[in-house]
N, C-alpha and C positions, 0 to 999 in steps of 0.2 A: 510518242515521245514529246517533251517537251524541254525545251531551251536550260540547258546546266543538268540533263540528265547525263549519267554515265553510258556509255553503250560499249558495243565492242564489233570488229570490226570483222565481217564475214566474208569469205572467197566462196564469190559464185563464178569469176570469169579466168579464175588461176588455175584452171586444168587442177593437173596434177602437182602444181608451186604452191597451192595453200599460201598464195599471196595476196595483196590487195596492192592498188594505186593508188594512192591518193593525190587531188590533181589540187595543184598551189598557183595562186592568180600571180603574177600573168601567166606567166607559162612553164612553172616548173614541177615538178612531180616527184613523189617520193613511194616506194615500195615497201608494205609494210606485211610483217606474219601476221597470218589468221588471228586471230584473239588477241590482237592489239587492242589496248583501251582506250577511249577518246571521251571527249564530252561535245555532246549533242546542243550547236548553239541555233541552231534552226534549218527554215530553208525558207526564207523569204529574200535573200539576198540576191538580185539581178545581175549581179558578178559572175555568180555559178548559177545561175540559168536556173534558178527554182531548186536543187539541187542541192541536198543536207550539207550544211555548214558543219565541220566538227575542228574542233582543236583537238591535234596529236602530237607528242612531241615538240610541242611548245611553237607548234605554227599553224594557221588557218588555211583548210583545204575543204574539198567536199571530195565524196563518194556518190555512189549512182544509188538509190534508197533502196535496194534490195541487199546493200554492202552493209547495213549494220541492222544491229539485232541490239536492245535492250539488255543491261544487266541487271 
């Protein structure tokens, strides 16, 4: 992936919720459905610890990189 691509947003750790987390710096968090779309702004940012940077819903978070998949 690269930086301004679209991706979308995959549950690997939502059980049977077909949820995702997405974790917002400092310390807030938002839960979003499976096939949420996002854009992919990287994962070089030491904020989130190496950790895909993506804008969702109009605010900056990451996911763990098994959480999004390319569209």
């Amino acid at each position: 992936m690269q930086p301004g691509d679209l991706v979308k947003l995959v549950s690997v750790y939502g059980g049977s919720y077909h949820t995702v987390i997405v974790f917002h710096h400092p310390n807030g968090r938002t839960t979003l459905p499976e096939g949420t779309a996002a854009v992919f702004l990287g994962s070089a940012d030491p904020t989130y610890d190496g950790n895909p940077c993506i804008l969702v819903e109009g605010r900056v978070g990451w996911v763990w990189p098994e959480e999004l998949e390319a569209l």
